[in-house]
PDB file of N, CA, C and O in Angstrom:
ATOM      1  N   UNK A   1      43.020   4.870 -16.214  1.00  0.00           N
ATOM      2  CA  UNK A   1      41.749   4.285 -16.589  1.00  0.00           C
ATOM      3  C   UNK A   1      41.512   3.074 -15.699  1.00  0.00           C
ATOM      4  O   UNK A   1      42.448   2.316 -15.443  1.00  0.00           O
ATOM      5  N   UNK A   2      40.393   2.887 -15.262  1.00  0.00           N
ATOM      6  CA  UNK A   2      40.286   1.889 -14.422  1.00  0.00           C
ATOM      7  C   UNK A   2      39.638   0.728 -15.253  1.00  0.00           C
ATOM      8  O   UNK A   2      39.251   0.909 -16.407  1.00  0.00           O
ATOM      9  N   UNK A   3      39.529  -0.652 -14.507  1.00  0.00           N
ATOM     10  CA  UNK A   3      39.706  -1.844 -15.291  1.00  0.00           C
ATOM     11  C   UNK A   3      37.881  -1.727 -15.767  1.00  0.00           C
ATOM     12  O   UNK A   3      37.467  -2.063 -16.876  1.00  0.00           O
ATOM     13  N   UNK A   4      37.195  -1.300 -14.890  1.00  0.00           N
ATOM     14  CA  UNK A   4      36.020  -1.436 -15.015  1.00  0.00           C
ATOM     15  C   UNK A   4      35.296  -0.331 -16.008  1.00  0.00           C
ATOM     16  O   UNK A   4      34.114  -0.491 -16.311  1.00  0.00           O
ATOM     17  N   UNK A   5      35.797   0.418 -16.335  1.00  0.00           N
ATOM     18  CA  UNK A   5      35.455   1.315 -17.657  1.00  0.00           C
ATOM     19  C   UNK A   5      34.678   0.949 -18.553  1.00  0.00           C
ATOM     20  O   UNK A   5      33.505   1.295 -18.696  1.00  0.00           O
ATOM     21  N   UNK A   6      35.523  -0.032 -19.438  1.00  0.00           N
ATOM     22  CA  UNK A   6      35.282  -0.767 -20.533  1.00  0.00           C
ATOM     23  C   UNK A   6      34.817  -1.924 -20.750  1.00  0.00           C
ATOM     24  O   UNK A   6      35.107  -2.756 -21.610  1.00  0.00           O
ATOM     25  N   UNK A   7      33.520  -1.941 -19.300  1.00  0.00           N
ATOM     26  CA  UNK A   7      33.409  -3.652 -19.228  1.00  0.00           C
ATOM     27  C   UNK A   7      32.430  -4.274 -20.577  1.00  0.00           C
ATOM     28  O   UNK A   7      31.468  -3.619 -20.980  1.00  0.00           O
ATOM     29  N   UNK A   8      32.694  -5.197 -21.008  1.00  0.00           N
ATOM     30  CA  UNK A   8      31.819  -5.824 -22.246  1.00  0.00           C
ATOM     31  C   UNK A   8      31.185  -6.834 -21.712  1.00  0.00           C
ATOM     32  O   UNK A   8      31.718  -7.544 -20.859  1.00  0.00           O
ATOM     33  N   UNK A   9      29.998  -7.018 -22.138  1.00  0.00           N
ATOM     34  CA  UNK A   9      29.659  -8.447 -21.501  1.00  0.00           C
ATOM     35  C   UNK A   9      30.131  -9.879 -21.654  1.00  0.00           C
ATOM     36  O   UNK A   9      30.771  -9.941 -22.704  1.00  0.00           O
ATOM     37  N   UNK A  10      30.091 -10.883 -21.136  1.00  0.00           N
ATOM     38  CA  UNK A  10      30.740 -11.956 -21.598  1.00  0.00           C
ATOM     39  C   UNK A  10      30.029 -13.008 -22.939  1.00  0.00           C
ATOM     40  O   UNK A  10      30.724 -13.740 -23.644  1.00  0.00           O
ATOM     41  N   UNK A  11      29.164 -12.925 -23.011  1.00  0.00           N
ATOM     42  CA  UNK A  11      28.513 -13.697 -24.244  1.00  0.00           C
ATOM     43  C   UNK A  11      27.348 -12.325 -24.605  1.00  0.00           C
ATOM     44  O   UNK A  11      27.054 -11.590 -23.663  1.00  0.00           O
ATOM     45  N   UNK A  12      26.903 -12.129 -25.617  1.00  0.00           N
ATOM     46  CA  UNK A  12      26.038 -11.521 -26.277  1.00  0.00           C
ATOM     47  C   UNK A  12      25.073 -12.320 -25.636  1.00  0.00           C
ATOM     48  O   UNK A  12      25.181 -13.449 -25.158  1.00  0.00           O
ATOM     49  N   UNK A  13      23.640 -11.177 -25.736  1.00  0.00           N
ATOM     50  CA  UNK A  13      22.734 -11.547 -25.267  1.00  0.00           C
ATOM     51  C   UNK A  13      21.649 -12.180 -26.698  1.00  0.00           C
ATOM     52  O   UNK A  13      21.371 -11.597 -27.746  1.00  0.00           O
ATOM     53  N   UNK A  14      21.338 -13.197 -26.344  1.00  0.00           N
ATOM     54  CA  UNK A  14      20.210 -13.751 -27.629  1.00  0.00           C
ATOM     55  C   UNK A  14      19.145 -12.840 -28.430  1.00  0.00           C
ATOM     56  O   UNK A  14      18.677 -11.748 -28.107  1.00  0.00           O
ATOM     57  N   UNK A  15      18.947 -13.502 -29.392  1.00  0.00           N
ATOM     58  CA  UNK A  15      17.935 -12.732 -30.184  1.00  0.00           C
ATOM     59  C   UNK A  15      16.802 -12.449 -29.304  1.00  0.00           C
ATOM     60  O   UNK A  15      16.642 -13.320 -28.449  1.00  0.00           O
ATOM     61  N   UNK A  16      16.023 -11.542 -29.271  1.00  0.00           N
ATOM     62  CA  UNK A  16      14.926 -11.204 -29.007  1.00  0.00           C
ATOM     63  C   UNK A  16      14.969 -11.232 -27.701  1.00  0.00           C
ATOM     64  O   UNK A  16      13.942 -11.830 -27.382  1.00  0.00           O
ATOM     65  N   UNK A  17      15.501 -10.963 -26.819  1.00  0.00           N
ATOM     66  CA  UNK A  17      15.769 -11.143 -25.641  1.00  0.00           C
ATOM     67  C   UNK A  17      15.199 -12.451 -24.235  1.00  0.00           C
ATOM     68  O   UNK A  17      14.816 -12.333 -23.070  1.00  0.00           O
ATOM     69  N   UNK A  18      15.363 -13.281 -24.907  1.00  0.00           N
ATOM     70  CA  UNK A  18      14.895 -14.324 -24.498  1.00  0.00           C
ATOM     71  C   UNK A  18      15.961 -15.103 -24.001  1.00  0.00           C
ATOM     72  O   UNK A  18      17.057 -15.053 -24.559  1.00  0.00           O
ATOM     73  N   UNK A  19      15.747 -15.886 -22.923  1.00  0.00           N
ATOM     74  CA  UNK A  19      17.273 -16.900 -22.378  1.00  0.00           C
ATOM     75  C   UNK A  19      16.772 -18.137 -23.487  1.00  0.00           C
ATOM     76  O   UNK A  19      15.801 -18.157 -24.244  1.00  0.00           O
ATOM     77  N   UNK A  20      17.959 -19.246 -23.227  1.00  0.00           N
ATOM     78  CA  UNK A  20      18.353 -20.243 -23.776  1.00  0.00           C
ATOM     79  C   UNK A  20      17.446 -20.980 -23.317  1.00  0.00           C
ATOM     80  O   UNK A  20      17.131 -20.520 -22.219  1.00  0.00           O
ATOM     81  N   UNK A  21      16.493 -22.415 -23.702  1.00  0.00           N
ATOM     82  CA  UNK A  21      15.778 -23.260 -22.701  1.00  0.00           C
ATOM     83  C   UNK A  21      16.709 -24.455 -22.504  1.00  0.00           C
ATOM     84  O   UNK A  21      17.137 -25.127 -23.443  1.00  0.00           O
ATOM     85  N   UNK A  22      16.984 -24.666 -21.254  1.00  0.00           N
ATOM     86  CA  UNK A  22      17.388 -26.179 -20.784  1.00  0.00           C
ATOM     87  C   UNK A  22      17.022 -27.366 -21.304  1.00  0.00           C
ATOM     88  O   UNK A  22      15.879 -27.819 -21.234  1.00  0.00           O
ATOM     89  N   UNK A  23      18.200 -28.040 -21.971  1.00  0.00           N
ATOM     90  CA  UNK A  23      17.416 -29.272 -22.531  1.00  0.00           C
ATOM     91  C   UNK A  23      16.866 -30.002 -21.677  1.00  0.00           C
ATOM     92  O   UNK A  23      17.070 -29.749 -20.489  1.00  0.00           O
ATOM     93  N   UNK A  24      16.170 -30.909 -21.984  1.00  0.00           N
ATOM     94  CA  UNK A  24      15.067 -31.940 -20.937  1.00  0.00           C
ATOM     95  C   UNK A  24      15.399 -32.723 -20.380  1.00  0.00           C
ATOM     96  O   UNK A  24      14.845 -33.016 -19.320  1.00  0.00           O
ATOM     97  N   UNK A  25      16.747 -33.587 -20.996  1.00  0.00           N
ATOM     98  CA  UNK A  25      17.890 -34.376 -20.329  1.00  0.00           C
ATOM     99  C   UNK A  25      18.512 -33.586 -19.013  1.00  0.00           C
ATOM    100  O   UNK A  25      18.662 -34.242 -17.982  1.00  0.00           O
ATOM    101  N   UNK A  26      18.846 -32.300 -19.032  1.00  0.00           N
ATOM    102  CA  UNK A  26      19.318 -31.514 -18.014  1.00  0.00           C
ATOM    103  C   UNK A  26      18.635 -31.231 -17.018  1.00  0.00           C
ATOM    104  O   UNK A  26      19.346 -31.002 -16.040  1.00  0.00           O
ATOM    105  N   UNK A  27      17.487 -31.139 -16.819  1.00  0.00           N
ATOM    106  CA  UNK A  27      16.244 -30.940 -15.973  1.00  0.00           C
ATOM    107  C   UNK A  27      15.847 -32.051 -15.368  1.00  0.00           C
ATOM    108  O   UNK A  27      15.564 -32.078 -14.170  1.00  0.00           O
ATOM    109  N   UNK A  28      15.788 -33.133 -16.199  1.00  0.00           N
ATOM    110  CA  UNK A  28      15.536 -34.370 -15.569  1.00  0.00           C
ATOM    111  C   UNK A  28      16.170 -35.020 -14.775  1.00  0.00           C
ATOM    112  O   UNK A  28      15.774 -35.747 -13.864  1.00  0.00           O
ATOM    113  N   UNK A  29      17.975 -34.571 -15.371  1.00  0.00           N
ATOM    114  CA  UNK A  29      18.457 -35.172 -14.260  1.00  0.00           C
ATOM    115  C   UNK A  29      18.864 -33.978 -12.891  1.00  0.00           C
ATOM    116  O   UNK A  29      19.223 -34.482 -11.827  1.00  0.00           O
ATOM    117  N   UNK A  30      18.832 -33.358 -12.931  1.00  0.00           N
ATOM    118  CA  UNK A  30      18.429 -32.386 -11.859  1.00  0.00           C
ATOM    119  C   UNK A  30      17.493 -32.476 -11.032  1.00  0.00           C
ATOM    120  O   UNK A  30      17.503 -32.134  -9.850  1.00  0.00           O
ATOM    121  N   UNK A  31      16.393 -33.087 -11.828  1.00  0.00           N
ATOM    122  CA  UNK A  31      15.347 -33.437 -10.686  1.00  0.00           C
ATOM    123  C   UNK A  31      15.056 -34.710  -9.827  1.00  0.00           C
ATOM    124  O   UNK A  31      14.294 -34.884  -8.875  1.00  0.00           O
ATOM    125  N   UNK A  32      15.998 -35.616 -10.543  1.00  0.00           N
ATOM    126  CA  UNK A  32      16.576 -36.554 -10.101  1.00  0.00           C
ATOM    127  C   UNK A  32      17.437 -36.323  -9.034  1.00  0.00           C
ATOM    128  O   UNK A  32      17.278 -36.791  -7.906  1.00  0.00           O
ATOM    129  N   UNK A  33      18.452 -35.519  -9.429  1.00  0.00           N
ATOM    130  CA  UNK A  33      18.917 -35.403  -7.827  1.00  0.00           C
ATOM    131  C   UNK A  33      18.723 -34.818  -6.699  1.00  0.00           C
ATOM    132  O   UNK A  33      19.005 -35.117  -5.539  1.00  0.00           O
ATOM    133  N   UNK A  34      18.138 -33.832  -7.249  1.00  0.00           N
ATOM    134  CA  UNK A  34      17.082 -32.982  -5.867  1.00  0.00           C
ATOM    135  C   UNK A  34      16.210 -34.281  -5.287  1.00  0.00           C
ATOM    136  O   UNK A  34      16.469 -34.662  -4.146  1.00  0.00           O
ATOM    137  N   UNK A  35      15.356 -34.849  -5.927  1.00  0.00           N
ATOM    138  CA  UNK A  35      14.340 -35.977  -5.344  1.00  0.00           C
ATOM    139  C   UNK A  35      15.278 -36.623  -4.555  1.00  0.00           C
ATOM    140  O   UNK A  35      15.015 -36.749  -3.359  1.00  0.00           O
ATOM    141  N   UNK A  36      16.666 -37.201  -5.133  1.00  0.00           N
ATOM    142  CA  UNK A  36      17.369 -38.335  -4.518  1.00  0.00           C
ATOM    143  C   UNK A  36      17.806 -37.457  -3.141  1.00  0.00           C
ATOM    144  O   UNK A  36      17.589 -37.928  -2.024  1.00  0.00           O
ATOM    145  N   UNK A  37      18.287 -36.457  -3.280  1.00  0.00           N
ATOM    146  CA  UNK A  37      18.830 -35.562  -1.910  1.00  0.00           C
ATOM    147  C   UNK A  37      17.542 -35.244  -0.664  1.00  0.00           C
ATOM    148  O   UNK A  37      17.833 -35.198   0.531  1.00  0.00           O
ATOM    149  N   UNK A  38      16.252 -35.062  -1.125  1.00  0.00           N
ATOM    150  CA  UNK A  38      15.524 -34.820  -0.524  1.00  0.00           C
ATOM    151  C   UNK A  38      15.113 -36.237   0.014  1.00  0.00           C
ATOM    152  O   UNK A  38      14.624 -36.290   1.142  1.00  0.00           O
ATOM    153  N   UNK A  39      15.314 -37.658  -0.883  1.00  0.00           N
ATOM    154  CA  UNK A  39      15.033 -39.180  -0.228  1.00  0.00           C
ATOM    155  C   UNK A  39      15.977 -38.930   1.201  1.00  0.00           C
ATOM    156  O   UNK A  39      15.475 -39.197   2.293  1.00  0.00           O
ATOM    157  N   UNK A  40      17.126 -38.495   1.116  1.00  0.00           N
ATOM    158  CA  UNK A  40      17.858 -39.100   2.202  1.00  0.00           C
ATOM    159  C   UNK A  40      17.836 -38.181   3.491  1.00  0.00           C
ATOM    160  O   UNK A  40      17.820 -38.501   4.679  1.00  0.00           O
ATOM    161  N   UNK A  41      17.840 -36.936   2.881  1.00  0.00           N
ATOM    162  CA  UNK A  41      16.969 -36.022   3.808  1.00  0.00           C
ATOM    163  C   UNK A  41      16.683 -36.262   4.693  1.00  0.00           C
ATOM    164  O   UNK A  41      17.266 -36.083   5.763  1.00  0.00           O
ATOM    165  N   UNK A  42      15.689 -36.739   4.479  1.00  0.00           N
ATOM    166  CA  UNK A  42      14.112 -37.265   5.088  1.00  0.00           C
ATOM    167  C   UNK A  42      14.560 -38.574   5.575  1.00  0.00           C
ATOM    168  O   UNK A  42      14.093 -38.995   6.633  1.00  0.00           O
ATOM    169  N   UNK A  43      15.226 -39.108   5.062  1.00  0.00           N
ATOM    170  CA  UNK A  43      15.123 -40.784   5.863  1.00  0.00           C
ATOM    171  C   UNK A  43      15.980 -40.557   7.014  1.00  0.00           C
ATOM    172  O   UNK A  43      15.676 -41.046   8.101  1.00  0.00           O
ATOM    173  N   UNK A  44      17.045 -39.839   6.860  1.00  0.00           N
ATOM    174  CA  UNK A  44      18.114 -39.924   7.659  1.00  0.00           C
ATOM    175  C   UNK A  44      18.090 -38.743   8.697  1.00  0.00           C
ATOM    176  O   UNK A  44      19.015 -38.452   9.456  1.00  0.00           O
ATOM    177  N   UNK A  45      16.927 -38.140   8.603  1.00  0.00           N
ATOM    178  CA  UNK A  45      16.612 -36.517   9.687  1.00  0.00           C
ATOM    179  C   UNK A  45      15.658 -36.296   9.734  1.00  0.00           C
ATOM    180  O   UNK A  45      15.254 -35.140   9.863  1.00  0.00           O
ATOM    181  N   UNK A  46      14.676 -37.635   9.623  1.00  0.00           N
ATOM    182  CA  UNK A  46      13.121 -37.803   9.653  1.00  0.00           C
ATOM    183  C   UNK A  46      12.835 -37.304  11.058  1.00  0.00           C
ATOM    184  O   UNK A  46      11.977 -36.475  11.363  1.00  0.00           O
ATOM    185  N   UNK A  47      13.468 -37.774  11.666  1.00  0.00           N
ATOM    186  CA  UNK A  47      13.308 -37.540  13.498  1.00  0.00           C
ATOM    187  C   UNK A  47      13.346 -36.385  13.852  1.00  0.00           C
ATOM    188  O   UNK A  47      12.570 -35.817  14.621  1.00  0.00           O
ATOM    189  N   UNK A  48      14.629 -35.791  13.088  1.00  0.00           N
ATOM    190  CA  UNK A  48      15.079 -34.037  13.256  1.00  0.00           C
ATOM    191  C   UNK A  48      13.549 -33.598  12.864  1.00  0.00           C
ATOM    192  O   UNK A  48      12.902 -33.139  13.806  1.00  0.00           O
ATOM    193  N   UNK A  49      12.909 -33.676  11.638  1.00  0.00           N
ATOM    194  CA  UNK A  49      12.093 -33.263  10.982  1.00  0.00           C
ATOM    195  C   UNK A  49      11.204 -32.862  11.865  1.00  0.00           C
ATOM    196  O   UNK A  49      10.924 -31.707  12.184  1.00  0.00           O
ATOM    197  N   UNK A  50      10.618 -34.206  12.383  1.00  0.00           N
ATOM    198  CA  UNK A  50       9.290 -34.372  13.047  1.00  0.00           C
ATOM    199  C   UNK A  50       9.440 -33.350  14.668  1.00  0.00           C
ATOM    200  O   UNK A  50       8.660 -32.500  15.098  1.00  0.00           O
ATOM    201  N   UNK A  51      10.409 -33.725  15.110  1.00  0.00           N
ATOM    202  CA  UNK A  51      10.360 -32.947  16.351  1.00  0.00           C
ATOM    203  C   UNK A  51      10.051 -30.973  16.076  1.00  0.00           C
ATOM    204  O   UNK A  51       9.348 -30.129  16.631  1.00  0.00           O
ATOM    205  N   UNK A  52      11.100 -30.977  14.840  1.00  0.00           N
ATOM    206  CA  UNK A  52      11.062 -29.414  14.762  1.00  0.00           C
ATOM    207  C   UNK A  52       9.641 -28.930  14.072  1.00  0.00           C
ATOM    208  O   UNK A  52       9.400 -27.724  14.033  1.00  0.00           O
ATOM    209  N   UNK A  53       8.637 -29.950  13.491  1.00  0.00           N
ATOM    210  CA  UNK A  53       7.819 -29.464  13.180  1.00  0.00           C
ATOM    211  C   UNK A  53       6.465 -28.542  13.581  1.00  0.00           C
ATOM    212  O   UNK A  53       5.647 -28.146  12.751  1.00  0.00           O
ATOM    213  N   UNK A  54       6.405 -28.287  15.018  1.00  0.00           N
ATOM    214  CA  UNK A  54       5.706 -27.511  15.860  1.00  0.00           C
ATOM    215  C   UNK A  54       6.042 -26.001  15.549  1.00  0.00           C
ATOM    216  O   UNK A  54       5.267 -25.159  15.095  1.00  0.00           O
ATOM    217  N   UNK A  55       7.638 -25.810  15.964  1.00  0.00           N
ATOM    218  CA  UNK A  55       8.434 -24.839  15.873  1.00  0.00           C
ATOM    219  C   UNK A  55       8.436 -24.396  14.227  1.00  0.00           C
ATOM    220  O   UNK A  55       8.929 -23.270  14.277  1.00  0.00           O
ATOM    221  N   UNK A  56       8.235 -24.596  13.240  1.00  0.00           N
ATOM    222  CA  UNK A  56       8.436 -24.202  12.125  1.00  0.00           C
ATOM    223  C   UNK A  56       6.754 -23.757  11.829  1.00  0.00           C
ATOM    224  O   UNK A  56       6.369 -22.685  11.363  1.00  0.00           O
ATOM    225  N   UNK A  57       6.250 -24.454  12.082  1.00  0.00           N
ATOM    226  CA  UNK A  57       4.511 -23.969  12.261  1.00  0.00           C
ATOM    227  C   UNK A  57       4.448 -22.828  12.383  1.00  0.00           C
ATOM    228  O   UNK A  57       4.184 -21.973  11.537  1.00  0.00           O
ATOM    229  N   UNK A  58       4.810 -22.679  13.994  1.00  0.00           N
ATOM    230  CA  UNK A  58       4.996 -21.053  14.741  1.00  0.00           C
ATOM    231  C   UNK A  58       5.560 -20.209  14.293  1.00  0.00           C
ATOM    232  O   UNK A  58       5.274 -19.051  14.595  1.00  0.00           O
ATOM    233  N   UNK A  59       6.725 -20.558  13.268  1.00  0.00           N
ATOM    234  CA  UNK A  59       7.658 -19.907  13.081  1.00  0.00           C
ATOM    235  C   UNK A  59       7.174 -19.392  11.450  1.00  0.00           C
ATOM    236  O   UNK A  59       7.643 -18.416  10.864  1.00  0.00           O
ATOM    237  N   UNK A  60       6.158 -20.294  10.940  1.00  0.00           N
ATOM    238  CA  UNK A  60       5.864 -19.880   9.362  1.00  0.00           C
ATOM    239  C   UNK A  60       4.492 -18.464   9.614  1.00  0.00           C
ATOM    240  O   UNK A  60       4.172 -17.977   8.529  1.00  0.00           O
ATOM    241  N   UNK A  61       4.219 -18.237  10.059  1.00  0.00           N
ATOM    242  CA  UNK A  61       3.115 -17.066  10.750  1.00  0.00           C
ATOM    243  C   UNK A  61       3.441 -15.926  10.757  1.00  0.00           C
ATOM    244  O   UNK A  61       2.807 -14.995  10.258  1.00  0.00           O
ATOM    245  N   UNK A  62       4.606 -15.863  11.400  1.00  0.00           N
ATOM    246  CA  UNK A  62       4.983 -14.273  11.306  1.00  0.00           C
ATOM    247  C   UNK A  62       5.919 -14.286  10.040  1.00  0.00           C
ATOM    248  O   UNK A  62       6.023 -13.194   9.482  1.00  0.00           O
ATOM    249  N   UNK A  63       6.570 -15.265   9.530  1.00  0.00           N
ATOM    250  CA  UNK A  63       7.503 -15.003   8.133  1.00  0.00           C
ATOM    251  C   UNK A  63       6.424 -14.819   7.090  1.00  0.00           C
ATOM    252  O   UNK A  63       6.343 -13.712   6.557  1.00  0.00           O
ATOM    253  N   UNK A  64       5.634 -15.724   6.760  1.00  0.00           N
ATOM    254  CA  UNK A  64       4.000 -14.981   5.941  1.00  0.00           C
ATOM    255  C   UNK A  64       3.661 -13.708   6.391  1.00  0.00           C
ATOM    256  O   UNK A  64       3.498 -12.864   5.510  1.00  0.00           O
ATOM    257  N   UNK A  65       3.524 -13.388   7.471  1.00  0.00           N
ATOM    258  CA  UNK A  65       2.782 -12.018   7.836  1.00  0.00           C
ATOM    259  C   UNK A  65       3.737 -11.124   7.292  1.00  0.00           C
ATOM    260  O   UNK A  65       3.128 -10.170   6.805  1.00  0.00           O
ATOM    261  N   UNK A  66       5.215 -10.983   7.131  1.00  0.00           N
ATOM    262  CA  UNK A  66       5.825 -10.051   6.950  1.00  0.00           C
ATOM    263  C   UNK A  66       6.036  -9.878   5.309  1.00  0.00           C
ATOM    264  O   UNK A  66       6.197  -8.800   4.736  1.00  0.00           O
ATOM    265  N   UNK A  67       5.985 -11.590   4.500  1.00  0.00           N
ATOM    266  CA  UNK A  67       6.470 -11.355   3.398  1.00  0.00           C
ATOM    267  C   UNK A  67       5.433 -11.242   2.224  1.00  0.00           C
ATOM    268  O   UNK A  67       5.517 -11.018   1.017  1.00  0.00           O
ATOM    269  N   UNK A  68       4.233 -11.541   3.274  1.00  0.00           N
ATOM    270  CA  UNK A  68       2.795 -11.882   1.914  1.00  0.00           C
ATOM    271  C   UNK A  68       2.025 -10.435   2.275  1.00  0.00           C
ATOM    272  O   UNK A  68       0.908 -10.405   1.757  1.00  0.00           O
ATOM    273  N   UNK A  69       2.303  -9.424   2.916  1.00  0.00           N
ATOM    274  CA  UNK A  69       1.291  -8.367   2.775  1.00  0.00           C
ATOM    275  C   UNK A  69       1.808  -7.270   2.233  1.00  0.00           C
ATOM    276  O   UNK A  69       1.405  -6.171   2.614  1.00  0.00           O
ATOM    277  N   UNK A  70       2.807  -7.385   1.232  1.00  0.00           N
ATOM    278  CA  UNK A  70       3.368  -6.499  -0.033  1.00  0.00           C
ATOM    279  C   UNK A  70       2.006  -6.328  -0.873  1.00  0.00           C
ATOM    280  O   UNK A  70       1.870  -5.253  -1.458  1.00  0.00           O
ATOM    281  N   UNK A  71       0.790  -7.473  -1.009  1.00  0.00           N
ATOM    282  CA  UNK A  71       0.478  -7.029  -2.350  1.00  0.00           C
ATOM    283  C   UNK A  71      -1.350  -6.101  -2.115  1.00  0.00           C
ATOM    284  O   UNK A  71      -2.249  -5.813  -2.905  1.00  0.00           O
ATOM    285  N   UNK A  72      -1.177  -5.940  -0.799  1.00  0.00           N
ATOM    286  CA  UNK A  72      -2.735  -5.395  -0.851  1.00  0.00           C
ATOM    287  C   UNK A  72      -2.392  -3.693   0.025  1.00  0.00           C
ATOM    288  O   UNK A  72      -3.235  -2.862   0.364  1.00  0.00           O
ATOM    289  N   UNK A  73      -0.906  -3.629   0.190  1.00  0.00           N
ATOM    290  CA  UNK A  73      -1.069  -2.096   0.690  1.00  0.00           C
ATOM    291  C   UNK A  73      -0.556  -2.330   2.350  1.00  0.00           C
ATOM    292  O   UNK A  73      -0.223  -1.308   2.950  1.00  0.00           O
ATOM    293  N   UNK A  74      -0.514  -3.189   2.832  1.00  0.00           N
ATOM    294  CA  UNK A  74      -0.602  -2.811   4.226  1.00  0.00           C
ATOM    295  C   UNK A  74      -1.484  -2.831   4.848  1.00  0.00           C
ATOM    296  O   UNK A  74      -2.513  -3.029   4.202  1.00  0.00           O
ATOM    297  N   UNK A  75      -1.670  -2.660   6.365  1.00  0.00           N
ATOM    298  CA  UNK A  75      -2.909  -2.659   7.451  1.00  0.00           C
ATOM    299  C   UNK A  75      -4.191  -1.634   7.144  1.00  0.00           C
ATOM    300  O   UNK A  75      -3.788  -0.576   6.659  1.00  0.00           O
ATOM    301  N   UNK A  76      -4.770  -1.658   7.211  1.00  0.00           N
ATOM    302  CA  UNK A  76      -5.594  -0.605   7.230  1.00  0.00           C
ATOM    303  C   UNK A  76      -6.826  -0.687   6.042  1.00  0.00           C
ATOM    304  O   UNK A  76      -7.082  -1.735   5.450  1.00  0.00           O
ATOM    305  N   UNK A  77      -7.447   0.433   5.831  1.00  0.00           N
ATOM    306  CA  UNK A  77      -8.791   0.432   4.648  1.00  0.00           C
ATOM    307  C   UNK A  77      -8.338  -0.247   3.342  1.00  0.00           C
ATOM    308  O   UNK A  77      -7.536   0.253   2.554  1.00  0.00           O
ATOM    309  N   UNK A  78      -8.952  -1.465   3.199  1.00  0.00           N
ATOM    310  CA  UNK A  78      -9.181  -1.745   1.896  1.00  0.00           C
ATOM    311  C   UNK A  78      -9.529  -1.549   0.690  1.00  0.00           C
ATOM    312  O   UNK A  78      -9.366  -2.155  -0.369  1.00  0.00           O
ATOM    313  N   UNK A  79     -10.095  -0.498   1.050  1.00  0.00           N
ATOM    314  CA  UNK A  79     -11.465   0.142  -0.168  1.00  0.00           C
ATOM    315  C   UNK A  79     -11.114   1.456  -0.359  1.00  0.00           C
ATOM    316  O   UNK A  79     -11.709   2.264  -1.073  1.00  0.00           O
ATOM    317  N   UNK A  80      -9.949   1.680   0.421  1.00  0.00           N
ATOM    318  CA  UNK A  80      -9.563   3.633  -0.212  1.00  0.00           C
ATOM    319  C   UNK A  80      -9.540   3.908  -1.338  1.00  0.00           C
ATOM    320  O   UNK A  80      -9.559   5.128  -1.494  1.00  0.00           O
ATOM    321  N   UNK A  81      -9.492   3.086  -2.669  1.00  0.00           N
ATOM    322  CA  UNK A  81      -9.194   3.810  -3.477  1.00  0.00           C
ATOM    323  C   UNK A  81     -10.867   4.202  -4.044  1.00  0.00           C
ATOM    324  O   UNK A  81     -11.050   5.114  -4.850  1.00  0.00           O
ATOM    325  N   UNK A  82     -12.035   3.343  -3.471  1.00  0.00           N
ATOM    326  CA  UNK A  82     -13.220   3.247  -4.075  1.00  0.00           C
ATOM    327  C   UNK A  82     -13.692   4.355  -3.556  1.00  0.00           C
ATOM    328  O   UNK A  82     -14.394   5.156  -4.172  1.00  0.00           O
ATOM    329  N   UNK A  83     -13.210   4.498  -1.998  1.00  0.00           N
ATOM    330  CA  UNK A  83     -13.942   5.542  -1.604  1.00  0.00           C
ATOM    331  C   UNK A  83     -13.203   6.658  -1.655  1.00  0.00           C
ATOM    332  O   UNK A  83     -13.899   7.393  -0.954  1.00  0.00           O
ATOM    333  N   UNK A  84     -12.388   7.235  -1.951  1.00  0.00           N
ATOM    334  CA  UNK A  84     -11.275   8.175  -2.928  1.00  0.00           C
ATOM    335  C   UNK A  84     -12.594   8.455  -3.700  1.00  0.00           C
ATOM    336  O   UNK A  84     -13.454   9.319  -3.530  1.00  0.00           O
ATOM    337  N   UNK A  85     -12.475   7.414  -4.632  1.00  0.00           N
ATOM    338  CA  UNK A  85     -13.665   8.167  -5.890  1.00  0.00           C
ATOM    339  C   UNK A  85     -15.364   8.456  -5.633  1.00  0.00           C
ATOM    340  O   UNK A  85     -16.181   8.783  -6.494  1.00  0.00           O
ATOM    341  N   UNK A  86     -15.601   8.230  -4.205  1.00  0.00           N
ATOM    342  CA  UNK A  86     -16.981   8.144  -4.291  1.00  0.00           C
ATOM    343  C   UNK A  86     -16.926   9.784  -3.393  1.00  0.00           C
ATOM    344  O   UNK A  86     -17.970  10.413  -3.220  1.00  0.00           O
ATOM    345  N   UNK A  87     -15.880  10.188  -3.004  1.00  0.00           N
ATOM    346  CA  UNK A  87     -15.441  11.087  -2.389  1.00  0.00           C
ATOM    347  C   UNK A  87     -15.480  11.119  -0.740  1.00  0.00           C
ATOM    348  O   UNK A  87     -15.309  12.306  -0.461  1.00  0.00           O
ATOM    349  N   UNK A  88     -15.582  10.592   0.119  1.00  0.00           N
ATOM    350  CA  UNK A  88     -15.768   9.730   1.248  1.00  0.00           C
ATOM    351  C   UNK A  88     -14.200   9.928   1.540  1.00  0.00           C
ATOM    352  O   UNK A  88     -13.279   9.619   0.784  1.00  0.00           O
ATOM    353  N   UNK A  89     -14.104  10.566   2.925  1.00  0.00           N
ATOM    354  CA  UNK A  89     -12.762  10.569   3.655  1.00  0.00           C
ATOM    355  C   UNK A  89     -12.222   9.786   4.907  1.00  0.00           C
ATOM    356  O   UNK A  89     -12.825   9.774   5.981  1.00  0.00           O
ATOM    357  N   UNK A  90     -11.409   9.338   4.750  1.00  0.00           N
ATOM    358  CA  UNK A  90     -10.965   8.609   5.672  1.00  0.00           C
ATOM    359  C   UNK A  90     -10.683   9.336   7.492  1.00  0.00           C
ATOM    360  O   UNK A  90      -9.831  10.166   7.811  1.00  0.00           O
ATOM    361  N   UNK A  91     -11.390   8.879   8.108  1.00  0.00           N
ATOM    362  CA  UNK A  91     -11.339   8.913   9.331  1.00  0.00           C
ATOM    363  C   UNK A  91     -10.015   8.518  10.521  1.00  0.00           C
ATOM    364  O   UNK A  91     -10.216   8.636  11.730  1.00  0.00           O
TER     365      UNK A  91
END
């Protein structure tokens, strides 16, 4: 029998299937330290920042083009499905 057979989960999953919410103390200070990490960031690679900022421009164009045109289908006719129903064929 292999170990993975019988795997159980490690905590039961909550009522109604909902996660746990983070208390507000926990979040806050989390966001506290992200802010504080991102202060020094920036103060201390402000220079890095600024120079590479041309290059990240250029570079945000084609990473949008590839990751934001999931939600309309791809290149091409917009309106196929209207003209699908109006009975109108694509060329």
């Amino acid at each position: 029998m292999s170990l993975h057979a019988h795997h159980e989960p490690a905590s039961p999953a909550p009522p109604g299937g909902q996660r746990p919410r983070t208390p507000w103390l926990v979040r806050l200070l989390m966001f506290a330290v992200l802010g504080v990490g991102a202060y020094y960031i920036i103060a201390e690679h402000g220079a890095h920042l600024l120079a590479a900022w041309p290059l990240l421009i250029l570079l945000a164009c084609p990473l949008m083009h590839i990751f934001m045109h999931g939600g309309h289908g791809g290149h091409g006719g917009h309106n196929q499905t209207q003209q699908r129903s109006e009975g109108v064929a694509n060329d």
